[in-house]
Backbone bond lengths (Angstrom), bond angles and torsions (degrees), N, CA, C in turn:
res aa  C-N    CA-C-N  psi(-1)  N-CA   C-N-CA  omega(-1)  CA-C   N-CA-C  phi
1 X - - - 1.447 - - 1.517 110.28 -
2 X 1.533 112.04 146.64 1.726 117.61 173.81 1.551 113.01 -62.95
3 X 1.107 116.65 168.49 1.186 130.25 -173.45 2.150 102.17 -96.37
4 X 1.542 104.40 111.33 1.639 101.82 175.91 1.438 106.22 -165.40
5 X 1.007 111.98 -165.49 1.657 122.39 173.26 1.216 112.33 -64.19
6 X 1.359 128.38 129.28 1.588 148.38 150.54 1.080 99.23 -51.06
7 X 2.247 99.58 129.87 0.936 122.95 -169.52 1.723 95.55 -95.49
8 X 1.304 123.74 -17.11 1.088 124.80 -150.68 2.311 105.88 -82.22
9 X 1.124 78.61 163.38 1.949 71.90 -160.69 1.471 95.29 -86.84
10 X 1.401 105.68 149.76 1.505 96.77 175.84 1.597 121.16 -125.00
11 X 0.951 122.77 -168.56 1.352 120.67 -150.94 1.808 117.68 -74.89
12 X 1.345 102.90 -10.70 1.270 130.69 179.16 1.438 113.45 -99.97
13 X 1.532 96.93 -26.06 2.060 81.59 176.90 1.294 92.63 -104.64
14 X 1.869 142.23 3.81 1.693 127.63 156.03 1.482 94.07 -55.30
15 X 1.523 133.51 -30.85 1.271 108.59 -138.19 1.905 92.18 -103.86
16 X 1.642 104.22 -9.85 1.943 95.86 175.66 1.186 97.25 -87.94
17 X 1.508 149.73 -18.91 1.133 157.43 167.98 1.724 110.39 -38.42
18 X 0.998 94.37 -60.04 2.053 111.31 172.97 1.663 99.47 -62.05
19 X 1.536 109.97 -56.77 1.509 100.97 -166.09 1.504 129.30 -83.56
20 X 1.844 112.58 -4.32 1.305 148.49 163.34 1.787 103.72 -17.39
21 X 1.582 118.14 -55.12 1.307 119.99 -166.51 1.223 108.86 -64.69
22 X 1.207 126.90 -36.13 1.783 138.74 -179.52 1.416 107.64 105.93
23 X 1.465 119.22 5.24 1.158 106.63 -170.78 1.790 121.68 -97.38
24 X 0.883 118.60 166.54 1.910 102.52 -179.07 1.903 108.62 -67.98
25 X 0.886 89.42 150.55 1.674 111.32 -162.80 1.072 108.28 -142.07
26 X 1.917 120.28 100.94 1.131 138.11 -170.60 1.238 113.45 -61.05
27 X 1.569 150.07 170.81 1.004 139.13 -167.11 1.866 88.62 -105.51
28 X 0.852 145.00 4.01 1.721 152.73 -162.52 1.383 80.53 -107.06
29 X 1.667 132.34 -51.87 2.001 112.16 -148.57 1.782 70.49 -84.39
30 X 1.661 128.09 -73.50 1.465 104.09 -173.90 1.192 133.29 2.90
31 X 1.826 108.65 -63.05 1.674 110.12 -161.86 1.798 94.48 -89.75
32 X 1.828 131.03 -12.58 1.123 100.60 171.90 2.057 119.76 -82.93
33 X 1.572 85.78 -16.50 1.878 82.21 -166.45 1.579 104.28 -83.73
34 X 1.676 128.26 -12.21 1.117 137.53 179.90 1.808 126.13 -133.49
35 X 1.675 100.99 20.55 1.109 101.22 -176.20 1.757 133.70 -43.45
36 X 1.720 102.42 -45.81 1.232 120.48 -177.62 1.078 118.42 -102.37
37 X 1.359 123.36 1.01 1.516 140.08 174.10 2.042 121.40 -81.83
38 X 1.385 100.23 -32.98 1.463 107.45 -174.99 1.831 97.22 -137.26
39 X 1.141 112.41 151.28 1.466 140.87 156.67 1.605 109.08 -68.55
40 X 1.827 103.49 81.82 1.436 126.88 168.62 1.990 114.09 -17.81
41 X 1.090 107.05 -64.52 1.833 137.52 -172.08 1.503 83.32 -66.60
42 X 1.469 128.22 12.25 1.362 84.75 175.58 1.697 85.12 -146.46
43 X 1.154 115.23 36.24 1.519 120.35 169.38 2.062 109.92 -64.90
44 X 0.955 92.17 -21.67 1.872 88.60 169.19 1.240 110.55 -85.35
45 X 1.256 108.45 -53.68 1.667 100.91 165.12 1.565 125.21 -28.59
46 X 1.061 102.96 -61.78 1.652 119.89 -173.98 1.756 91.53 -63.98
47 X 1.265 132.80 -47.08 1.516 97.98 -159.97 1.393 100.57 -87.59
48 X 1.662 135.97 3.73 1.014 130.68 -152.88 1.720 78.59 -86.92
49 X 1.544 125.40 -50.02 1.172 147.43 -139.77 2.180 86.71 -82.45
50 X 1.320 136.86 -44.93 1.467 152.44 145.34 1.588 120.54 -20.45
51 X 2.054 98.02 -47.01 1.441 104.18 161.97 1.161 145.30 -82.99
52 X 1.583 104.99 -7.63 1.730 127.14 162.93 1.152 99.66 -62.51
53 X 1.686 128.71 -52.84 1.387 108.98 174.52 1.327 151.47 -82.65
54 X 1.357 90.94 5.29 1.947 115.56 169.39 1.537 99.24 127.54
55 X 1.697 121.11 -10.29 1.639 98.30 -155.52 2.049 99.47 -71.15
56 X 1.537 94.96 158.71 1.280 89.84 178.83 1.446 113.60 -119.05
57 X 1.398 131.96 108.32 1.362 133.91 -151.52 1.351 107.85 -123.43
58 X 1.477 114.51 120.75 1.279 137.86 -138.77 2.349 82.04 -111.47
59 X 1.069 105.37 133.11 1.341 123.99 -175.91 1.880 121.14 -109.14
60 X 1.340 102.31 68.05 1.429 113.14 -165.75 1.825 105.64 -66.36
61 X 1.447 124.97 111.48 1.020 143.60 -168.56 2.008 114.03 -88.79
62 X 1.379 109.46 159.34 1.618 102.70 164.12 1.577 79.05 -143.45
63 X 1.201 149.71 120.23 1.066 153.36 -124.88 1.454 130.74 -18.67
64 X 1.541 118.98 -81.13 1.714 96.75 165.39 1.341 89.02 -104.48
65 X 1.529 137.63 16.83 1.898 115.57 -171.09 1.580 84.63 -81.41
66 X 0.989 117.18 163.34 1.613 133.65 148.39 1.688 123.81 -92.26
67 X 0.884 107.87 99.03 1.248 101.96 -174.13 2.053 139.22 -96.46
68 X 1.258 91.46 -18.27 1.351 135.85 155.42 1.368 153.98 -139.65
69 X 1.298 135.63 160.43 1.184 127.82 -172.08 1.288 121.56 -141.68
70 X 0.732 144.35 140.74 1.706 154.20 -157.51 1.561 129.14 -121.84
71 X 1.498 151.98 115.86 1.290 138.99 171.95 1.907 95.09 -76.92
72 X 1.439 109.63 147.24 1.157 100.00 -174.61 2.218 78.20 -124.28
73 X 0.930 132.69 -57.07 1.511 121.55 157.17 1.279 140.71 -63.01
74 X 1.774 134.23 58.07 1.199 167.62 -102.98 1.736 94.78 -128.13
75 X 1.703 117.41 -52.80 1.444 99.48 162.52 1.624 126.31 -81.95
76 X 1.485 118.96 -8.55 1.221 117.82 176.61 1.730 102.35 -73.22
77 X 1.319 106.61 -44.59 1.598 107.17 -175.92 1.506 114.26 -60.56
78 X 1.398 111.13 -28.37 1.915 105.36 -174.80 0.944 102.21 -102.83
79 X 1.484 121.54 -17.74 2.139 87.61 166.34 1.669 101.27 -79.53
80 X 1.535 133.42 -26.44 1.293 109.54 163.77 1.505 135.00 -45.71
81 X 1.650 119.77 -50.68 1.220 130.66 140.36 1.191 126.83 -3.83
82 X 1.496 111.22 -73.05 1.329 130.72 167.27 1.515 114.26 -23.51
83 X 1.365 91.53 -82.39 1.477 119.23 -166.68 2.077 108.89 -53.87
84 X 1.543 98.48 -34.71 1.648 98.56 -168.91 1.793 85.56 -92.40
85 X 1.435 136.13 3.86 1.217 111.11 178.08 1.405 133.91 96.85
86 X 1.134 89.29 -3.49 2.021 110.36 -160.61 1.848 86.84 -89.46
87 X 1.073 142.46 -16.84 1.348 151.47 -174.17 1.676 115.71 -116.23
88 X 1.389 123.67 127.61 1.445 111.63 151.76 1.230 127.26 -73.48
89 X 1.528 109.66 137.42 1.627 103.70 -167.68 1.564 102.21 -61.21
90 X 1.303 112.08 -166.38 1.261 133.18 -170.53 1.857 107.53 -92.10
91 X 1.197 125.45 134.38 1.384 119.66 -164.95 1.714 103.22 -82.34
92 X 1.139 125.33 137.46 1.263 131.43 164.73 1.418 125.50 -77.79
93 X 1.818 108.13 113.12 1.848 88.06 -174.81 1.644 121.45 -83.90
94 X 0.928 109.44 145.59 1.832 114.62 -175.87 1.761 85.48 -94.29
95 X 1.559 55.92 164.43 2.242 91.69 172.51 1.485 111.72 -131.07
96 X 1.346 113.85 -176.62 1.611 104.68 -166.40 1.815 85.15 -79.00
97 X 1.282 117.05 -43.22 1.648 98.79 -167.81 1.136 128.09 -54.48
98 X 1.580 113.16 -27.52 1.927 116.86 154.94 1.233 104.66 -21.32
99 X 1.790 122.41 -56.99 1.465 110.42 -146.69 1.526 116.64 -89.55
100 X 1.343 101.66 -15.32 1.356 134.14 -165.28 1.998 96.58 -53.21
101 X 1.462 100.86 119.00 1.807 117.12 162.97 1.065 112.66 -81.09
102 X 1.184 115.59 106.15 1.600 119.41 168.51 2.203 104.92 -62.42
103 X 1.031 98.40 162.53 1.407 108.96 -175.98 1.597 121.86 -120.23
């Protein structure tokens, strides 16, 4: 094989995958939808590694615990998605003239 970018997903885009919707995302649904998938202790890691690529992740506190987390740039992150593959694009609807044989 050539020498290029890894197609393979990494441990930082499982974790924009969860935060993709924009909505707050408890650190409890985190460890249930990705418990055995990523190294918990290293959830800072991963968003530090999220902010190299622009995501901007908002750190919802109950004094110093952290208890949630937030995408606050949700269309910048899914056309990235998009583009690296981690997403199915969007389906295109046809019409009968799509099918239509010209003669």
């Amino acid at each position: 094989m050539g020498r290029g970018k890894s197609t393979c997903v990494t441990q930082s885009e499982k974790l924009l995958l969860i935060l993709l919707d924009g909505h707050e995302t408890s650190v409890d649904e985190i460890t249930t939808c990705l418990g055995g998938e990523i190294v918990l202790n290293r959830i800072a890691a991963y968003i530090w590694d999220l902010k190299q690529i622009g995501a901007y992740i908002k750190r919802n506190r109950v004094g110093k615990l952290i208890v949630s987390y937030q995408l606050d740039n949700t269309e910048e992150m899914h056309s990235y998605a998009l583009k690296r593959g981690l997403i199915a694009p969007p389906i295109a609807p046809l019409s009968l003239s799509d099918f239509a044989v010209s003669s």
